[in-house]
C-alpha positions as a Markdown table, in Angstrom:
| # | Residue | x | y | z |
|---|---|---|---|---|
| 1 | Unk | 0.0 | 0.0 | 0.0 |
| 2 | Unk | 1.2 | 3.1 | -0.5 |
| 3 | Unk | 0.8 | 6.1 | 2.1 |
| 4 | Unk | 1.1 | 9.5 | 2.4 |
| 5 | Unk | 0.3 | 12.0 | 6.1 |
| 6 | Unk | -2.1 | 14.7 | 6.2 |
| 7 | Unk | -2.4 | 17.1 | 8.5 |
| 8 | Unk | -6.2 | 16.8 | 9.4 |
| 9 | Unk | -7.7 | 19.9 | 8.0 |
| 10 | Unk | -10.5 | 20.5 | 5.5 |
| 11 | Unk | -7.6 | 22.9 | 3.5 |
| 12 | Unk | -5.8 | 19.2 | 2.8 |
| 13 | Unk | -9.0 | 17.4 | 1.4 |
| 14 | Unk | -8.0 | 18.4 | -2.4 |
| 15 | Unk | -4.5 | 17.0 | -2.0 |
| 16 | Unk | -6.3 | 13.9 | -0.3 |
| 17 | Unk | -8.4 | 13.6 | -3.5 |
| 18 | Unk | -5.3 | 13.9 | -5.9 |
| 19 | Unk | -3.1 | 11.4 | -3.7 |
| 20 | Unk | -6.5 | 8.6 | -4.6 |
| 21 | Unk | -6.6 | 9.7 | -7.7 |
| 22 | Unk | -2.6 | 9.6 | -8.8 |
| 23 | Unk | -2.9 | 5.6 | -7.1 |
| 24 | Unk | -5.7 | 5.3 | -9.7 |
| 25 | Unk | -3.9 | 6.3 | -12.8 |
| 26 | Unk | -3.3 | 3.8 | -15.4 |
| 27 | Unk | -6.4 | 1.4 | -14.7 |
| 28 | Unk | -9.5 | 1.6 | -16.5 |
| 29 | Unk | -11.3 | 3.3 | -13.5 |
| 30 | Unk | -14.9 | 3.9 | -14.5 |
| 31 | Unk | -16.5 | 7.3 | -14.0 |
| 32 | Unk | -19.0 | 6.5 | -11.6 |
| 33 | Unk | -16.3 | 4.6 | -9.7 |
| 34 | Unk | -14.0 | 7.2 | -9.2 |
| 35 | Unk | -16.8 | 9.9 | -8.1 |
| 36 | Unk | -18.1 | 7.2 | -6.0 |
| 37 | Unk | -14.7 | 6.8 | -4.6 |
| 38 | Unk | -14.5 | 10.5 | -4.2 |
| 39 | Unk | -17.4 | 11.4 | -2.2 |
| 40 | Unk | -16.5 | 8.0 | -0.2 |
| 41 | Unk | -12.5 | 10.0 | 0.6 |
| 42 | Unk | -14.4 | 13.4 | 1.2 |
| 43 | Unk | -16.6 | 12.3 | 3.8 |
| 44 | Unk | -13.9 | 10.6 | 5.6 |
| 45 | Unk | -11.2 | 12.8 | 5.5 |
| 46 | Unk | -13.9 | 15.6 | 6.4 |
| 47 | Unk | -15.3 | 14.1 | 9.1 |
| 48 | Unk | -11.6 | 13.1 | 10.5 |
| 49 | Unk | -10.7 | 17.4 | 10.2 |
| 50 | Unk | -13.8 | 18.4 | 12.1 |
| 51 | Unk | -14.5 | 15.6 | 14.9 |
| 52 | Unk | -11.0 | 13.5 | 15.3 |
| 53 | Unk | -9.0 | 15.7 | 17.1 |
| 54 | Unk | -10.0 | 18.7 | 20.0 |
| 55 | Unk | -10.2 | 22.0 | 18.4 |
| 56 | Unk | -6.9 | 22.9 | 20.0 |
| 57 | Unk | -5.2 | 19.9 | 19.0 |
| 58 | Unk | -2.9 | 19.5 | 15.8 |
| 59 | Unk | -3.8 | 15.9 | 14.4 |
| 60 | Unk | -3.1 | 13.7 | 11.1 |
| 61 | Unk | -4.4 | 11.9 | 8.8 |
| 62 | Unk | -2.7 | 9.1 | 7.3 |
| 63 | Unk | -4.1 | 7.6 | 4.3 |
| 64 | Unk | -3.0 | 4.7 | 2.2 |
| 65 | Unk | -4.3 | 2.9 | -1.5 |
| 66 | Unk | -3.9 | 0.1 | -3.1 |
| 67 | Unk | -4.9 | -0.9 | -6.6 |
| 68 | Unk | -4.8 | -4.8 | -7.3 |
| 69 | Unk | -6.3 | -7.9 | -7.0 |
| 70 | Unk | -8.8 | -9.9 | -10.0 |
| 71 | Unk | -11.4 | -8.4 | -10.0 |
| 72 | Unk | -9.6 | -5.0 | -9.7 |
| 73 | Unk | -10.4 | -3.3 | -6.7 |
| 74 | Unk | -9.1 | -0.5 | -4.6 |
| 75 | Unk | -8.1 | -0.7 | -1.4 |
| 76 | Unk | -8.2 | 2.9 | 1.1 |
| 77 | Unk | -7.3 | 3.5 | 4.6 |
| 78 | Unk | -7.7 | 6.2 | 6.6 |
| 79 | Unk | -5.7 | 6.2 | 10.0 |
| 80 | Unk | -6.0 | 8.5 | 12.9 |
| 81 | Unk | -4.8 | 9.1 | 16.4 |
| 82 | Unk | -7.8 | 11.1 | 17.1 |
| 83 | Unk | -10.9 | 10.2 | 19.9 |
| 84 | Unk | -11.9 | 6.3 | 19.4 |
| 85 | Unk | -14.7 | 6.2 | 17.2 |
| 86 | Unk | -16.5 | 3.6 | 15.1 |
| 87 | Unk | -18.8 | 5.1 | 12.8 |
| 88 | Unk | -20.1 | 2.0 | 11.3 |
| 89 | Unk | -21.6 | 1.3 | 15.2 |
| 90 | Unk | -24.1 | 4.2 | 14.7 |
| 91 | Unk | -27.0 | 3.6 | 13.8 |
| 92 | Unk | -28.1 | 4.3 | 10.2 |
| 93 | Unk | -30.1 | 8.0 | 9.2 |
| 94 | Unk | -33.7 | 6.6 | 8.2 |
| 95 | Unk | -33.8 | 7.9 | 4.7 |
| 96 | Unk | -37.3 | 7.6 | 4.6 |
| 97 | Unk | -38.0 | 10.4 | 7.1 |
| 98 | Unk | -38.0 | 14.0 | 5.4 |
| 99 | Unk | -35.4 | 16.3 | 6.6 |
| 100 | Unk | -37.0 | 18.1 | 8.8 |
| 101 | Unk | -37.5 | 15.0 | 10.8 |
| 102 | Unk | -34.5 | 13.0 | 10.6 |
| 103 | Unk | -31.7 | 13.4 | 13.3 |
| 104 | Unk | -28.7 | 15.4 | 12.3 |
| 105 | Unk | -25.5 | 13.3 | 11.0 |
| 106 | Unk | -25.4 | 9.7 | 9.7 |
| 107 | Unk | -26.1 | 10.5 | 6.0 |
| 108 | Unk | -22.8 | 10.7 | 4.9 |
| 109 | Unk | -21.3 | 7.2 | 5.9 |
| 110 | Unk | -24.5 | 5.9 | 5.1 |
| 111 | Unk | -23.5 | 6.9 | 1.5 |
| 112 | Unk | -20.1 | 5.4 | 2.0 |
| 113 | Unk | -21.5 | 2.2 | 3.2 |
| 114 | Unk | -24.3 | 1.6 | 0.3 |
| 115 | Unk | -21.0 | 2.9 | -2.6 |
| 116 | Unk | -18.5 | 0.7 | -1.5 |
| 117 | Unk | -18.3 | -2.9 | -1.9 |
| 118 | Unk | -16.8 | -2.7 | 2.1 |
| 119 | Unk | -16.6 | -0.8 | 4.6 |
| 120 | Unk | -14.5 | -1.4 | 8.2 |
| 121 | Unk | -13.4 | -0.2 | 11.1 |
| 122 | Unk | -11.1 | -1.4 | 13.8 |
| 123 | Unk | -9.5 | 0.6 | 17.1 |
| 124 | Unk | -5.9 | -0.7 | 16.8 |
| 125 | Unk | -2.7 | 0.4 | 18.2 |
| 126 | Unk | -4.4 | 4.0 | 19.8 |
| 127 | Unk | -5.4 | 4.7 | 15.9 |
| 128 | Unk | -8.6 | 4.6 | 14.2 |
| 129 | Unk | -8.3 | 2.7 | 10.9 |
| 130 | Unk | -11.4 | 2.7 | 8.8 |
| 131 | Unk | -10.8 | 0.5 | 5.2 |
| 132 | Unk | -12.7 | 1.3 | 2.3 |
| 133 | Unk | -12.9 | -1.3 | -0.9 |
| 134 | Unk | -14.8 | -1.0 | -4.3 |
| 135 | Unk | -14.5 | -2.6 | -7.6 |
| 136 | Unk | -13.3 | -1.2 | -10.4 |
């Protein structure tokens, strides 16, 4: 896998993006993949900036890809040192409420979780490490 540090800010999300994006050079990617795969890395790497670290508190991001396997598949991780948190152990936003009634947050890894292929978490080593997969 390859990896590159962040510093866990929203100002780093477009060089988050083209880090994923140079690991996917070179493969026949489709389109709906890769934007997919790019609201999947914004989402993360957003919700690491805002809630992973106290506001006072200098934190990174490390993230890592992987391109490989038959079928083709990409492989992203997103580490932290930030507050323990599993947000696949929240419950899901009920889409079918309207807005006005539905509880604030949620939506977003609930579009992670239905546009991967996988989605996982584990609390390892004092880091957060949440692993995202999809087919290519």
């Amino acid at each position: 896998m390859t990896e590159r540090i962040f510093p866990a800010a929203l100002d780093q999300l477009e060089q988050v993006q083209a880090f994923i994006a140079e690991q996917l050079e070179g493969y026949a990617c489709s389109e709906k993949a890769k934007f997919q795969l790019d609201v999947a890395v914004e989402e993360i790497f957003v919700n690491i900036a805002h809630y992973a670290y106290r506001p006072e508190q200098l934190g990174e991001a490390t993230v890592r890809c992987c391109v490989g396997g038959s079928p083709l598949q990409v492989t992203i991780q997103f580490l932290d040192n930030g507050t323990p948190f599993n947000p696949l152990a929240k419950e899901d936003a009920d889409i079918t409420l309207s807005a006005e009634e539905r509880k604030i947050g949620g939506l977003g890894i609930l579009m992670v979780k239905k546009s991967m292929d996988a989605v996982d978490y584990t609390y390892e080593g004092g880091k957060n490490i949440l692993t995202i997969k999809k087919s290519i």
